[in-house]
LOFI-51615 format. One record per residue (C-alpha): residue in three letters; x, y, z. Coordinates in steps of 0.05 Angstrom, whole numbers, plus 32768, in hexadecimal, padded with zeros to 4 digits. Layout:
alaXYZ ...
END
This chain:
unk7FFD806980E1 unk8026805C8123 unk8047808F8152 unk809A808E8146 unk80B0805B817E unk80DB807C81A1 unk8115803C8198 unk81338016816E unk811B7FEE812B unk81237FC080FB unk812D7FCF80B0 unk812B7F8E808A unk81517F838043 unk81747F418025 unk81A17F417FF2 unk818E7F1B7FAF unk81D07EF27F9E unk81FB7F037F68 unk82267ED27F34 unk82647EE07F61 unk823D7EC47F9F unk822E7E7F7FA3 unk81DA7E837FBB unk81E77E4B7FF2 unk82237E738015 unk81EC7EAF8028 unk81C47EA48062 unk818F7EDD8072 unk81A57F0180B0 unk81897F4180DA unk81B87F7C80E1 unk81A97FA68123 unk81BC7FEB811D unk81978007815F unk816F80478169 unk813780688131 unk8165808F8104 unk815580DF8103 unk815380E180B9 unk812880A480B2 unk811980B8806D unk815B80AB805A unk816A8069807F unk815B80338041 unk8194805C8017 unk81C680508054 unk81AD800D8058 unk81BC80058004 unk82018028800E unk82127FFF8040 unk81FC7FC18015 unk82217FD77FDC unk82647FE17FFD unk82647F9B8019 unk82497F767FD5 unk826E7FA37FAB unk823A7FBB7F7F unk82047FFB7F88 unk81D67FCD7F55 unk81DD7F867F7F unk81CA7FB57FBC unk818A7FD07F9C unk81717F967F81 unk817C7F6D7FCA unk81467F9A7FF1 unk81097F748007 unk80F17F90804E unk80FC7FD88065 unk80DA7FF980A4 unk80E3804A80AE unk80C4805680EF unk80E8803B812F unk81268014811E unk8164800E80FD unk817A7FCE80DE unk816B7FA380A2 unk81727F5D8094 unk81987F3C8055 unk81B67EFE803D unk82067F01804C unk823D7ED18044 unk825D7ECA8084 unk829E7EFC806A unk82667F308058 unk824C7F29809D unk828A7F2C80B6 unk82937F70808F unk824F7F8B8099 unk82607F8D80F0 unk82977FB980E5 unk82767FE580C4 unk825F802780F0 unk82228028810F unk82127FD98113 unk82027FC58157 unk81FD7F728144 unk81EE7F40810C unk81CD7F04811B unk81AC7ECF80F2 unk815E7ED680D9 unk813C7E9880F7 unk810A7E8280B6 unk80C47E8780D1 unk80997E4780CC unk805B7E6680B0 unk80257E4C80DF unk7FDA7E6F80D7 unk7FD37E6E811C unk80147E8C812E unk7FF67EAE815C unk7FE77E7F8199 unk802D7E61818B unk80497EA88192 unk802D7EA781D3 unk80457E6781ED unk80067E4181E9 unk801C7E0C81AD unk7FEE7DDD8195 unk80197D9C81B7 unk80057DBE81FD unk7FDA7D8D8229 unk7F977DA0822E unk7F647D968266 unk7F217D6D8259 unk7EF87DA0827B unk7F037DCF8244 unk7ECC7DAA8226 unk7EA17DC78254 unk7EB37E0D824B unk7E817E3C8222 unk7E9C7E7881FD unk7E637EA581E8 unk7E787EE081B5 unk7E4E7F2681A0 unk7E617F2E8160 unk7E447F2F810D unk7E307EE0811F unk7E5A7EA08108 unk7E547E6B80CC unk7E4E7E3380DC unk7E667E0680AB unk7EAB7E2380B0 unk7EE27DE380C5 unk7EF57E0780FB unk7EA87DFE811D unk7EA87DB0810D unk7E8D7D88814B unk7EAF7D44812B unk7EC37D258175 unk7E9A7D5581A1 unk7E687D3C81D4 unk7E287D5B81DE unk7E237DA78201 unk7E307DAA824E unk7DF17D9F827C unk7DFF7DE9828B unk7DEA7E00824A unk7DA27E1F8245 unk7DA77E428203 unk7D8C7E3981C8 unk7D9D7E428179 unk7D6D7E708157 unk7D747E438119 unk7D537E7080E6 unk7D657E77809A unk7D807E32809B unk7DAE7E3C80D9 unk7DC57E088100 unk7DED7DF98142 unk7E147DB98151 unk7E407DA2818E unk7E757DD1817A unk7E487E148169 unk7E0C7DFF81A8 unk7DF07E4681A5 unk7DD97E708181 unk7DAE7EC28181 unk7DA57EF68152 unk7D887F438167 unk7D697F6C813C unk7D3B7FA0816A unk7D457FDF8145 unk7D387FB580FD unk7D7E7FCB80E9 unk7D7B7F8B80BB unk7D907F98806D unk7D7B7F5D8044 unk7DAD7F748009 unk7DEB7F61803C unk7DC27F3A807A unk7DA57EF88088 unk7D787EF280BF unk7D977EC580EA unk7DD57EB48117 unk7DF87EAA80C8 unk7E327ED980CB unk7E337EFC808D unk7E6C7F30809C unk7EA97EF880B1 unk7EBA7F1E80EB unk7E8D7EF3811E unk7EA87EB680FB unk7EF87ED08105 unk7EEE7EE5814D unk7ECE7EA28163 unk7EFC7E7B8142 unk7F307E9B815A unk7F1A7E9081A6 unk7EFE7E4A81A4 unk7F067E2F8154 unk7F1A7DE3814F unk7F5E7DDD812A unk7F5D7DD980DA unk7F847DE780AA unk7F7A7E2B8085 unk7FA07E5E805A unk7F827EA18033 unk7F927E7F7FEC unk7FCD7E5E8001 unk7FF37E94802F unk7FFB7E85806C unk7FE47E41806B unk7FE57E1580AE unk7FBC7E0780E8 unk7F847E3080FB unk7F757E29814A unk7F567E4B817E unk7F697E5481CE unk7F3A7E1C81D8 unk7F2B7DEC81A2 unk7EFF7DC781CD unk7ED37DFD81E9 unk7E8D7E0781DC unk7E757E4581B2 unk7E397E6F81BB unk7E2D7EA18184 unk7E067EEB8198 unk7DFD7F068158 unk7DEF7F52816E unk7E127F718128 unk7DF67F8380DE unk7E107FA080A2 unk7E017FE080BE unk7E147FDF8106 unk7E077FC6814B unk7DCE7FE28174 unk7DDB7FE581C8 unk7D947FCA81BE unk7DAE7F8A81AC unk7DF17F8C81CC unk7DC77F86820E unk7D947F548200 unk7DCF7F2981E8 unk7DEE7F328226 unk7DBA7F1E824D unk7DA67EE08220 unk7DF47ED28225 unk7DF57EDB826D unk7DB17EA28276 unk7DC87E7B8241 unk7E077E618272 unk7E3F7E7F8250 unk7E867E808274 unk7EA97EB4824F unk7E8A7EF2821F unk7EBE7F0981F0 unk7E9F7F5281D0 unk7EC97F6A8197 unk7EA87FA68193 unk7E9F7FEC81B1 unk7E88803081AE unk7EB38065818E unk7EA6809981C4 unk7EA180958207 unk7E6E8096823F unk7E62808F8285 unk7E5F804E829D unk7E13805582A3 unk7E0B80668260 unk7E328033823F unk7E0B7FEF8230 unk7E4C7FCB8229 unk7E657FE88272 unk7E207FCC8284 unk7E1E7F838261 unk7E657F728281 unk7E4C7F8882C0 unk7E117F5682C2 unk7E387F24829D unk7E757F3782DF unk7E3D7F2F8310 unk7E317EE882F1 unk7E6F7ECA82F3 unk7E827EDD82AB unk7EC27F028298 unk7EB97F2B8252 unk7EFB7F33822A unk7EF07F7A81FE unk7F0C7F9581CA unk7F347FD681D7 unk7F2E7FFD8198 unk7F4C80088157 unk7F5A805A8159 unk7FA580568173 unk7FCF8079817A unk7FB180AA8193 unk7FB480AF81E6 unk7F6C80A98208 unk7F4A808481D5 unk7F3C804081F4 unk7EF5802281F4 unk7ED87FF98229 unk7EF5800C8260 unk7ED27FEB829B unk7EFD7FD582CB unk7ED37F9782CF unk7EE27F82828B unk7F1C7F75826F unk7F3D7FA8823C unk7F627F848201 unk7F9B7FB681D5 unk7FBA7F948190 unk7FF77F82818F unk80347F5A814F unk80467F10814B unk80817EFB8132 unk80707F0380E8 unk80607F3580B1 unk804E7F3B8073 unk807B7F538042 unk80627F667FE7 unk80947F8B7FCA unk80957FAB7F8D unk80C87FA57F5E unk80DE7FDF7F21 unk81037FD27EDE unk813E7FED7F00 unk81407FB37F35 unk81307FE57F6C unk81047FBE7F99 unk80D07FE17FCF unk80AF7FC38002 unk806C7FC1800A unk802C7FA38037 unk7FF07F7F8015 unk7FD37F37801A unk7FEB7F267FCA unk7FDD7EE27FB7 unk7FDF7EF47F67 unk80257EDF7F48 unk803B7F047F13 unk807C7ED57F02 unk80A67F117F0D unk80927F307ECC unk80997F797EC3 unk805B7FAC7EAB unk805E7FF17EA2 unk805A802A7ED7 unk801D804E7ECF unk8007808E7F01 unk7FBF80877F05 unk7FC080DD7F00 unk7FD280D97EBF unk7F9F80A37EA0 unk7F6680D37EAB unk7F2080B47E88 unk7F1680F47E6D unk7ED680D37E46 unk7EB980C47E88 unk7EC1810D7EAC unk7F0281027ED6 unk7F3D81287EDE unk7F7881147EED unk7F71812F7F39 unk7F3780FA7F3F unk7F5C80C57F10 unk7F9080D07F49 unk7F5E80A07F7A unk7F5080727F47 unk7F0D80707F4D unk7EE3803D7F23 unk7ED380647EDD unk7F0B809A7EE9 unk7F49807D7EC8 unk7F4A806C7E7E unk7F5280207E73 unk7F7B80217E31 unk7FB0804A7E5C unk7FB280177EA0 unk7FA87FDC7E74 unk7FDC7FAB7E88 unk80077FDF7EAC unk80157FE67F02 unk7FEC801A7F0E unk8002804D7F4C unk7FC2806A7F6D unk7FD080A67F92 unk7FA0808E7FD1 unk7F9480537FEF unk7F4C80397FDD unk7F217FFD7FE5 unk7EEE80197FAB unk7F32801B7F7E unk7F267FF97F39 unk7F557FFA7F05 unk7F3D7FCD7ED2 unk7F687FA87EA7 unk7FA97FBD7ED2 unk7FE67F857EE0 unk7FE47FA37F28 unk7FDA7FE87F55 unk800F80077F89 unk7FF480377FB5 unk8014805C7FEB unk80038055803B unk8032803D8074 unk7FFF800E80A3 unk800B7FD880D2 unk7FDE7FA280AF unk7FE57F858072 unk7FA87F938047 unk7F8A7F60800D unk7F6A7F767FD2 unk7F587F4A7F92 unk7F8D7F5E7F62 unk7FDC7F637F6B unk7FDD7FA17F9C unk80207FB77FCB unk800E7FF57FFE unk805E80168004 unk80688046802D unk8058808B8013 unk809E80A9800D unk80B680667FE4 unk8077807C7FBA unk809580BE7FAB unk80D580997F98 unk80B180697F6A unk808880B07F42 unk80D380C77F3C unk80E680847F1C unk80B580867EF1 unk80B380D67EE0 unk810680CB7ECF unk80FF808B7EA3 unk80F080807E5E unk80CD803F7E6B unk80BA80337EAB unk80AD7FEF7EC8 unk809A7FCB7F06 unk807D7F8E7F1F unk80597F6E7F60 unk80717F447F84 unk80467F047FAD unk80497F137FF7 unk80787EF1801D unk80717EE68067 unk80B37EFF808F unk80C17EF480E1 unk80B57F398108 unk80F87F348131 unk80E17F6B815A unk80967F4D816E unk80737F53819E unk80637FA48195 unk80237FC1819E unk80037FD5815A unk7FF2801A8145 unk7FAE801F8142 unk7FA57FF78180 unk7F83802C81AE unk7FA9804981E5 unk7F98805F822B unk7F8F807E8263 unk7F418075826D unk7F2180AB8258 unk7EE580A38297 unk7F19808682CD unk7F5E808D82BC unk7F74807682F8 unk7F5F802F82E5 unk7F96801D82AB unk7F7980078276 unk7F817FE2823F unk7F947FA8826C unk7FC17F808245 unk7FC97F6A81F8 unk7FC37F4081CD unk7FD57F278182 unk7FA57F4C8157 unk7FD37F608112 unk7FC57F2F80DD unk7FA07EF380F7 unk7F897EC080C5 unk7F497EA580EA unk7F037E7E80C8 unk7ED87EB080A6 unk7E927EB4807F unk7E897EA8802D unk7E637EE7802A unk7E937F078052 unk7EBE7F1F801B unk7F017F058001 unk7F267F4B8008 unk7F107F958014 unk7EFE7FA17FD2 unk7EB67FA87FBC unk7EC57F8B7F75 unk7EDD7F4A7F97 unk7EAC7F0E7F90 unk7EE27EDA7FA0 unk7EC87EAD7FE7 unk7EFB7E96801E unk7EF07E71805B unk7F2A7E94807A unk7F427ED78081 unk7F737F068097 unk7F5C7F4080BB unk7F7F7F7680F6 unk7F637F9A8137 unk7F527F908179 unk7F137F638164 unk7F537F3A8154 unk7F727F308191 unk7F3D7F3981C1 unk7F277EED81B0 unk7F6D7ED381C1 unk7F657EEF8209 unk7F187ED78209 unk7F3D7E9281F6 unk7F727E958229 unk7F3E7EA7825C unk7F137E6A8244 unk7F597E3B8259 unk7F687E5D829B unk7F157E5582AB unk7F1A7E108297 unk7F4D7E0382C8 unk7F337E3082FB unk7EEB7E1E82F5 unk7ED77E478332 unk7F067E808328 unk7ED87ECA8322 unk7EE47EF382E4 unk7F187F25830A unk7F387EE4831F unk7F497ECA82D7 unk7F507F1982C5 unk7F8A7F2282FA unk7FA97EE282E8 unk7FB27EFA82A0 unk7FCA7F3982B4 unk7FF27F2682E6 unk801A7EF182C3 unk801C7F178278 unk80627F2A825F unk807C7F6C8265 unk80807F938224 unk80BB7FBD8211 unk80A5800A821C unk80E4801981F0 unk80BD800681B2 unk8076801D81CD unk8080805A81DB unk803D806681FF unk804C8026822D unk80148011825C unk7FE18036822E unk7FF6800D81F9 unk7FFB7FC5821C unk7FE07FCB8266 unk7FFB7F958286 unk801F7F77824D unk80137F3C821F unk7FF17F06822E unk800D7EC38240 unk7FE57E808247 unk800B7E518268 unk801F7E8682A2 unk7FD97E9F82AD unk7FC77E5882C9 unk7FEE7E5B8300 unk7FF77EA78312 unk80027EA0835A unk7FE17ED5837C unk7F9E7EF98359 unk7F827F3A836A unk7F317F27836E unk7EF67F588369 unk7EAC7F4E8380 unk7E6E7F7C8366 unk7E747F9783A9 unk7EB87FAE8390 unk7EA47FD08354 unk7E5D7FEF8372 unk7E8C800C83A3 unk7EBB8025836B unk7E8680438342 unk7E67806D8382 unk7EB08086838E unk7EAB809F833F unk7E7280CB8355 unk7E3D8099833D unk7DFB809C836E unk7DD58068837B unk7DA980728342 unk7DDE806B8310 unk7DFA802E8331 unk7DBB800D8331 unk7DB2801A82E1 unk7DFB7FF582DA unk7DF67FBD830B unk7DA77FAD82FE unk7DA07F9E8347 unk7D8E7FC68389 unk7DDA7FD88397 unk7DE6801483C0 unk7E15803F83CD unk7E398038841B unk7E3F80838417 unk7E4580C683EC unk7E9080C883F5 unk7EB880D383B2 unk7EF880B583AF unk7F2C80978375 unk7F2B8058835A unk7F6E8045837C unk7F4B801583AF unk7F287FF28376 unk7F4E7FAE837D unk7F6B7FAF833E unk7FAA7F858323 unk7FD37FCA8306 unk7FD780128326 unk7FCD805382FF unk7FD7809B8318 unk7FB580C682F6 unk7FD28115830C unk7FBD815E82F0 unk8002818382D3 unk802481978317 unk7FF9816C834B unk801F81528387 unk8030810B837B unk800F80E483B3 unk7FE480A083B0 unk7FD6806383DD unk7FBC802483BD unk7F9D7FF483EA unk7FA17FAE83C5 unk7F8E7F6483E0 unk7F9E7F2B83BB unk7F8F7ED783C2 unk7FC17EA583C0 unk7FAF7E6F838E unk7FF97E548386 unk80147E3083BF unk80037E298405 unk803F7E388432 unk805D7E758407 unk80797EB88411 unk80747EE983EB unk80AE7F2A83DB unk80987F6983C0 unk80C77F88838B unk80B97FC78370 unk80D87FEB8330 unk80D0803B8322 unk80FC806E830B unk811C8092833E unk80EE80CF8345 unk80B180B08363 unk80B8808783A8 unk8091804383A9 unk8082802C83EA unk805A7FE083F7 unk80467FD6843E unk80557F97844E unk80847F828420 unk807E7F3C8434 unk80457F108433 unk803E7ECE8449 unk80067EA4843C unk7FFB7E578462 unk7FC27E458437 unk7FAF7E4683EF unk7F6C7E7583F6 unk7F857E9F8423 unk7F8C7EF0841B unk7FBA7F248431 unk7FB67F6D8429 unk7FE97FA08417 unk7FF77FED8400 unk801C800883C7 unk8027805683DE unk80428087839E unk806780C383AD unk809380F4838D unk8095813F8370 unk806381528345 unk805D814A82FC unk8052817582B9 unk8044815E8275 unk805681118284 unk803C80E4825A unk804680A38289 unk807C808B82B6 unk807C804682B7 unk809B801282EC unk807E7FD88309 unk80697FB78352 unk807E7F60834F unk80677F2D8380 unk80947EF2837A unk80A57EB683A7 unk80DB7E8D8381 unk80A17E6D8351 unk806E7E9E833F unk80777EE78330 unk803E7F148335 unk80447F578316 unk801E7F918312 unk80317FCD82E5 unk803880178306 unk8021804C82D6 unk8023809582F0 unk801680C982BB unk7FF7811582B0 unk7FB681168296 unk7F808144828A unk7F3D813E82C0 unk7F0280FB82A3 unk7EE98113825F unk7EA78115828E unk7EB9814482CF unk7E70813082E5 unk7E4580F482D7 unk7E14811882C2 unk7E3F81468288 unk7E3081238243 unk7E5281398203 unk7E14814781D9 unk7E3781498198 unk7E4C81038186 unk7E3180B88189 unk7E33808F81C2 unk7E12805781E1 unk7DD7807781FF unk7DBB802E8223 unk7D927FF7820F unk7D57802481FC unk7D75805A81C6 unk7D96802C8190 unk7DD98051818D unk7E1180248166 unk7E4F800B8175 unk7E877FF9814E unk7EA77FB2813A unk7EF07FB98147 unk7F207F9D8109 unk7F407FC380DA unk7F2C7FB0809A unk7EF97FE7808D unk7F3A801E8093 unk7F34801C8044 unk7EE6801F803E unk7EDA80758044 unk7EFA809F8023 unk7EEE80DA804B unk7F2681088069 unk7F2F810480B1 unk7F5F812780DC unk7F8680EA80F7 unk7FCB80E480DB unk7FBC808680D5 unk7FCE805C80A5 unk7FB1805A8066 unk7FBD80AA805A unk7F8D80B9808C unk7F5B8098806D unk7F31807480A4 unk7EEA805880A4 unk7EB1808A80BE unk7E7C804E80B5 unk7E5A802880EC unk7E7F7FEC80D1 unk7EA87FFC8096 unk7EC47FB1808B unk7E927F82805C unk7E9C7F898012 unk7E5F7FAC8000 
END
């Protein structure tokens, strides 16, 4: 599903202890071997030699495997005496051995990964914060929206909570809308109110602003459930059906959203092709909703890896990518032989170890119903006979939500994919060439067995890294505005969701939850629209590029050795709470700004005055780059051989101490020259501005992906950085504003109804249709509006 990161990578195993090894002398430990091997096909049999020579045994090596990545890194982790770890760093090739830390499973490991624990002080006035969401709606009955303790809405609040279909608000929940214009309602899957009948509203608001509960999915990963701000108000904007989300609605709920009082907008949801600013409703809501005061947080996409792919790109919103915490999921799948494999589901069905037979689904063919064994291969519903799969593992050939394999002890099916996927039987996804191992198994043995094991959470030593179908950059209107802006965690979050939601991505599934684990940039796009709600709630009067450049600013730089596409993956990094509320310095931005930005794009006055709804105008017909937008990163954008020459003029505030100077420290490789002029500032008040250049020179460029490097403000106690990004890039997917690709689906504007996409990943199973992208799940990616509820 991912690129190959370019680095180094993990492979996890452990080592099941044998008679001559007393069980409390092994301690599980990681094994770093460095760099991606070049046969990476090969690496879990070098891993098992190595294993065998040190326990003396090929069999007490095979049996110990329980985690194994083949993309990135080298390494595994097993339990080891202290003499066999002793042994195993001699051995050729091993960098170091450390211990495993065990991972306290938390639900919300998320905000703790970030270094915003629960025990953190909050501030009062995060009562008075309001956190409005577009999304499928919310539940409201769900713990995580009690108002026990709450005091009525702030005096600021003029909404109101369309309470249809027995709906109702409370302190917690004070607002709520649902848009229907273009009657996209279906009553089969819809309710006709704010209800959220999809989960996906219900995950992202919790996620953002939910009160702190405890929650599992049946038992895994049981803690506390939390959001940024427990104590924030929620305003619900329910702008998405069954079918879709029309720009219709998107805009009308902006502008409710926008009246209503709201402080923050968090919009997990996006077009899958681009537009010109003008053209692009959500472009247009985050502009009024900028003009007011309000910064939107926006989900970035989920069609990574590919480069040029990222969705709301607006410079004045705020672009959030996907990125790991620090655990994983790990169901393996065991065979009679003891050979374990590992695999990636959501299992919560034990099996008590017990062995079935191995079944391939291609050769239990319901030859009484039509199929063949080419369609038995799928396992569609109907098309494998059920006295052959009764009470064996099935192994389908393709990964498939529809799958049904009636009476079966489990199903195996073959896809390597970044999130771990539930399904309502015991189900392990393993990678596809461990697939091909486990037909050989079973084609070379009399009797083939295997079993399934319950998933098992495991710590990600090697978190945070961006995920891989996280969508990537540059911009493809303005690419010399980097985008996304930062990330954020989005893989398998465990947040409140709706009872008619869906307990897993099967159709066949009539199990309810009131939590649920889902992946995408709808994920973590609510942490940084609850982040934004803390830093607001301490900076009451701070504007939306304010709080934006303070989360930038202060986020923590990624490692581009295992993101291989670097700023395009992560922006500015990933985000970090407690530093955003005291950045230091901010780059701000007025309307003035980005009118002036958008007439430098080539947009006339016309245009500008369809974005910013107002009778802005543009100083003069000069086209320019967006380099003098003050924005918190720089990005230079270059045609294959153009000379490499850019000035960036950049102001920022002081909002750290009065009485501070400022150095300017600049990192790039060697080719390009960085020049800041100053490279001091001093500041005698908290308030007041200085200005400053960042000039980019060098030789020109061909076929460069990005070169990365960095410009840091720091005066002892803050450090403000700012990530450099100068790349080769082909001209704006629209060489004039007025060029329009006629072929696909965009937003069109408030008056044409286009739709726009929710941005998880739990639809990836849902088509079944071929596409030409080489993801996860064997290629097999949604081509529905919103391929994610369990119809």
């Amino acid at each position: 599903m991912a690129k190959l990161l370019h680095l180094s990578i993990f492979f996890l195993a452990a080592l099941v202890l044998q008679c001559h090894c007393a069980e409390d002398d092994r301690k599980s430990h990681v094994v770093y071997m460095g760099d991606r091997p070049k046969d990476a096909a090969s690496v879990a049999s070098t891993h098992h030699n190595m294993l065998a020579e040190v326990l003396g045994s090929s069999s007490e090596a095979r049996e110990s495997l329980i985690y194994s990545y083949g993309k990135s890194f080298n390494g595994f982790v097993a339990k080891l005496s202290d003499k066999e770890v002793a042994r195993i760093k001699e051995m050729e090739g091993v960098v170091s051995v450390f211990p495993n830390a065990q991972l306290q499973v938390h639900t919300t490991r998320s905000w703790d990964f970030m270094g915003l624990p629960e025990s953190h002080p909050r501030l009062s006035a995060e009562g008075d914060v309001i956190v409005g969401l577009l999304d499928t709606g919310v539940w409201p009955e769900n713990p995580s929206f009690s108002d026990e303790g709450f005091d009525p809405p702030p005096a600021k609040w003029k909404g109101i909570c369309q309470g249809a279909n027995n709906f109702t608000c409370n302190k917690k929940v004070i607002g709520a809308r649902f848009y229907d214009l273009e009657n996209i309602f279906d009553p089969r899957y819809d309710i006709k109110s704010p209800r959220d009948t999809l989960g996906h509203g219900s995950h992202t608001a919790s996620t953002a602003a939910g009160i702190a509960t405890n929650a599992s999915y049946f038992g895994l990963a049981g803690g506390v459930a939390r959001g940024g701000v427990p104590s924030a108000r929620i305003a619900v904007y329910k702008v998405c059906w069954a079918s879709g989300c029309t720009s219709a609605d998107i805009l009308a709920a902006f502008e409710d959203a926008i009246a209503d009082g709201v402080d923050l907008l968090s919009v997990s949801l996006g077009s899958d092709f681009p537009a010109p600013y003008h053209e692009d409703v959500i472009a247009i809501g985050t502009f009024h909703a900028m003009k007011n005061g309000i910064l939107t947080s926006c989900s970035a996409g989920n069609s990574g890896p590919n480069r040029r792919q990222v969705s709301n790109y607006a410079p004045w919103a705020l672009t959030v990518a996907a990125s790991t915490i620090d655990r994983i999921f790990s169901t393996k799948v065991v065979l009679g032989n003891g050979q374990i494999f590992l695999g990636n589901s959501l299992n919560i069905f034990d099996l008590h170890g017990k062995t079935f037979p191995l079944i391939y689904s291609g050769d239990s063919a319901n030859y009484t119903a039509g199929a063949d064994p080419e369609l038995a291969a799928w396992c569609f519903p109907g098309t494998l006979a059920p006295l052959i799969t009764k009470g064996g593992v099935v192994m389908c050939d393709i990964p498939n939500a529809l799958a049904l394999v009636q009476g079966s002890a489990g199903v195996i099916m073959p896809v390597s994919i970044d999130e771990s996927i539930p399904f309502p039987f015991p189900l392990s996804l393993i990678s596809p060439e461990d697939y091909s191992q486990l037909l050989d198994y079973m084609r070379s043995t009399r009797t083939p067995t295997a079993t399934i094991l319950m998933t098992e959470p495991v710590k990600d030593v090697m978190a945070p890294t961006v995920v891989s179908f996280s969508s990537r950059g540059p911009s493809p209107i303005t690419p010399d505005i980097l985008k996304p802006d930062l990330t954020a965690p989005g893989l398998n979050i465990l947040a409140a969701w709706s009872p008619l939601g869906g307990a897993s991505i099967s159709p066949w599934d009539d199990r309810t939850v009131d939590y649920f684990v889902i992946s995408g940039t709808s994920m973590s796009c609510p942490h940084v629209t609850g982040v934004a709600a803390f830093v607001k709630a301490a900076h009451p009067s701070w504007s939306p590029a304010a709080i934006k450049s303070a989360l930038m600013t202060t986020a923590t730089t990624m490692d581009s050795r295992k993101n291989a596409d670097a700023e395009f993956a992560y922006g500015s990094g990933q985000i970090d709470p407690l530093k955003a509320l005291n950045p230091g310095l901010i780059y701000n931005a007025s309307e003035a700004d980005y009118v002036n930005f958008l007439c430098k794009e080539g947009y006339n006055t016309t245009l500008v005055r369809i974005i910013s709804g107002d009778n802005s105008t543009c100083p003069s017909n000069e086209l320019g780059k967006a380099w003098d937008l003050n924005y918190p990163t720089f990005a230079l954008s270059l045609l294959d051989g153009e000379t490499v020459i850019a000035t960036f003029p950049r102001t920022v505030t002081n909002v750290g101490t009065p009485n501070s100077t400022y150095y300017a420290r600049v990192s790039m490789p060697s080719q390009f020259t960085v020049t800041v002029q100053p490279s001091v500032l001093s500041f005698s008040r908290v308030g007041e501005e200085k200005t400053f250049t960042v000039k980019i020179t060098g030789a020109p460029i061909v076929n460069t992906p990005i070169v990365s490097g960095s410009l840091e403000w720091t005066n002892g106690e803050y450090v403000v950085r700012s990530p450099i990004a100068v790349f080769n890039n082909m001209p704006s997917i629209f060489s004039s504003i007025d060029e329009q690709p006629q072929s696909k689906p965009k937003f069109k504007g408030p008056w044409e109804g286009s739709t726009s996409t929710i941005y998880h990943k739990k639809g990836t199973f849902k088509s079944m249709q071929r596409t030409d992208r080489t993801d996860g799940f064997g290629g097999l990616v949604s081509n529905s509006r919103l391929g994610y509820h369990k119809h």
